[in-house]
SESE-177822 format. One record per residue (C-alpha): residue in three letters; x, y, z. Coordinates in steps of 0.05 Angstrom, whole numbers. Layout:
# residues N
(node "ALA",(X,Y,Z)),
...
# end
This chain:
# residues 99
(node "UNK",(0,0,0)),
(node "UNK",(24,65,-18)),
(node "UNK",(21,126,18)),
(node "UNK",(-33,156,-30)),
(node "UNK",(-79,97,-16)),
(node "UNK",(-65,103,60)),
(node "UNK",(-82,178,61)),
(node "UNK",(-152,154,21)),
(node "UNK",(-163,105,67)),
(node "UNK",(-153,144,123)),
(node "UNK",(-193,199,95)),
(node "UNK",(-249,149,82)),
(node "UNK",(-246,120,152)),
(node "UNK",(-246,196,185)),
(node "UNK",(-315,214,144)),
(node "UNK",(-341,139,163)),
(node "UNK",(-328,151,236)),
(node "UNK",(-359,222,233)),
(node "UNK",(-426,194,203)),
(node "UNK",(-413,143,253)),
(node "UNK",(-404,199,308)),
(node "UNK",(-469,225,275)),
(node "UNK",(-518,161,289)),
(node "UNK",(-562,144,348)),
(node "UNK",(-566,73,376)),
(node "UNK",(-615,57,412)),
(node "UNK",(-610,-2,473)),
(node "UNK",(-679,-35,502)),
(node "UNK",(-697,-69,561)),
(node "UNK",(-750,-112,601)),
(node "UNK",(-780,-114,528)),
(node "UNK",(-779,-37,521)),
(node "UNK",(-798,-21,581)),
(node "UNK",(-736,18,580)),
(node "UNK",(-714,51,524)),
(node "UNK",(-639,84,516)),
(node "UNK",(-615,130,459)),
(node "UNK",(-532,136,451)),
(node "UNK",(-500,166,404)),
(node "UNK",(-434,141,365)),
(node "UNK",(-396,182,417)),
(node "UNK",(-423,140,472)),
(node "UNK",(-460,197,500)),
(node "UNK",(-529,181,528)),
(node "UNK",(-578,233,483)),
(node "UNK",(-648,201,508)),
(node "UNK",(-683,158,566)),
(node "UNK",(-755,132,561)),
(node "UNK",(-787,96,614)),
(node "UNK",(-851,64,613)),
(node "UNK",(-889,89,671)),
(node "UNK",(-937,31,671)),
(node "UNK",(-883,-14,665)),
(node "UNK",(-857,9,741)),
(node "UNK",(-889,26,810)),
(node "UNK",(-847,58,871)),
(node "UNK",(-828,-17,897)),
(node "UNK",(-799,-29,831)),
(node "UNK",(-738,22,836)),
(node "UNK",(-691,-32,839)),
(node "UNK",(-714,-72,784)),
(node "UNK",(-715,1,748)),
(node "UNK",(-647,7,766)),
(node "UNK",(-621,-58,736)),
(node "UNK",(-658,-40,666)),
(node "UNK",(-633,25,652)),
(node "UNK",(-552,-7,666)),
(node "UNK",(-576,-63,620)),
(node "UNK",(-611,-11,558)),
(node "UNK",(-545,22,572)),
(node "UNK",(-491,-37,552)),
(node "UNK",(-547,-54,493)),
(node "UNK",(-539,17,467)),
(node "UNK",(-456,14,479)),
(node "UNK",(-448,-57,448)),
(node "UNK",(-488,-30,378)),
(node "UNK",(-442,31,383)),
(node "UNK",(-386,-8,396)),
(node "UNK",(-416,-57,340)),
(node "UNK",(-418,-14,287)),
(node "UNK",(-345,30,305)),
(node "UNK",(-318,-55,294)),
(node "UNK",(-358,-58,219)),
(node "UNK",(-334,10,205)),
(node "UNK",(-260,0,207)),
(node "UNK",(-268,-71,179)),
(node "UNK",(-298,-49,120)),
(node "UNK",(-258,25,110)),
(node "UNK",(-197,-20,121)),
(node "UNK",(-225,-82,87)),
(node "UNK",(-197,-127,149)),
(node "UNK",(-131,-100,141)),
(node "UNK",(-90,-70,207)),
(node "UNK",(-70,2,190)),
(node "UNK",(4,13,212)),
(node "UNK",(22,57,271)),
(node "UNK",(-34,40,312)),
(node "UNK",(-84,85,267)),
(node "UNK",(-148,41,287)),
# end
């Protein structure tokens, strides 16, 4: 590979991950019960709980949901960050630690 087609690819990746960046994932729990919106940054842009879904003894169980909706939402992130350098890169390992 030569150093044109390494600044491509890295351009390529750089507008990938910014689209990426760009994209809500959303994570679910107790069968939506619990909804969780992150963005590609891993920053959490949205909560929804189903009120009917809970009472006040139910904090707990509340609780447990909203850390599970959570890793859901980060492992799709995480998921697609994975397919995104895969495919920019197709498989390859980019030298000097680029990705």
């Amino acid at each position: 590979m030569n150093m044109r087609e390494l600044q491509r690819m890295q351009q390529k990746l750089m507008k990938m991950q910014e689209e990426l960046e760009n994209t809500n994932f959303t994570g679910t729990a107790g069968g939506g019960a619990v909804t969780l919106m992150m963005s590609g940054k891993f920053e959490i842009v949205d909560v929804k709980i189903d009120p009917e879904a809970f009472n006040a003894e139910d904090i707990a169980e509340l609780e447990i949901m909203v850390k599970a909706a959570a890793k859901d939402a980060f492992t799709k992130v995480t998921d697609a960050q994975q397919k995104l350098v895969s495919n920019a890169t197709g498989g390859m390992r980019l030298p000097g630690g680029l990705f």
